[in-house]
C-alpha positions in Angstrom: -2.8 28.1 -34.0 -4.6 29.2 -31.2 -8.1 27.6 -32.5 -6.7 24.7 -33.3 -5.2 23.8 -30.3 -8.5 24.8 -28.3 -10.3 22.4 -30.4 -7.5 19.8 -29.6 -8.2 19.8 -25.5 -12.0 20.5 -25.9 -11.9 17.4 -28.0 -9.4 15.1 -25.5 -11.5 16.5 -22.1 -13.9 15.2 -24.2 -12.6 11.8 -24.9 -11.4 11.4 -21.3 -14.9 11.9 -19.7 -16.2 9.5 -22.5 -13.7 6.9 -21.3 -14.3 7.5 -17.8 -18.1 6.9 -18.2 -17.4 4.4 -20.2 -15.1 2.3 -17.9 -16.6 3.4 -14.8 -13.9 4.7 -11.9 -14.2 5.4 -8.3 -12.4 5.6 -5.1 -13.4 5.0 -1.4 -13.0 7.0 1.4 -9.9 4.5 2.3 -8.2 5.6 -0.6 -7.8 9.0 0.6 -6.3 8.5 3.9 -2.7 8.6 4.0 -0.8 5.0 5.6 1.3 5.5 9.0 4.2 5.7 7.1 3.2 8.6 5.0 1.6 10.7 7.6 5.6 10.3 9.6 7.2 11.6 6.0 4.9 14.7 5.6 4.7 15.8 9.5 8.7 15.5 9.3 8.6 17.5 6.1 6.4 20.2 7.6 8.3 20.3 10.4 11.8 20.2 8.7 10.3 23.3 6.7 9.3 25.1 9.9 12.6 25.2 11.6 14.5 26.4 8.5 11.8 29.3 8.3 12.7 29.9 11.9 
């Protein structure tokens, strides 16, 4: 049931932060800045979403 199933994730949260430790992960400051090509998409995404609000 319920317990059961709390014990499942409290026990895979556990596993992933074991394997993360583990095997060691990271990202740079590069890695969170969206490409030229992305940056056009979303701004034309936002915008597209603007004028239909309007």
């Amino acid at each position: 049931g319920l317990d059961a199933a709390r014990k499942f994730w409290g026990h895979t949260q556990w596993l992933v932060n074991y394997w993360l430790l583990q095997q060691g992960f990271s990202i740079g400051i590069g890695d969170t800045i969206a490409d030229a090509a992305t940056m056009k998409t979303i701004n034309e995404t936002i915008s597209k979403a603007k004028n239909e609000v309007n």
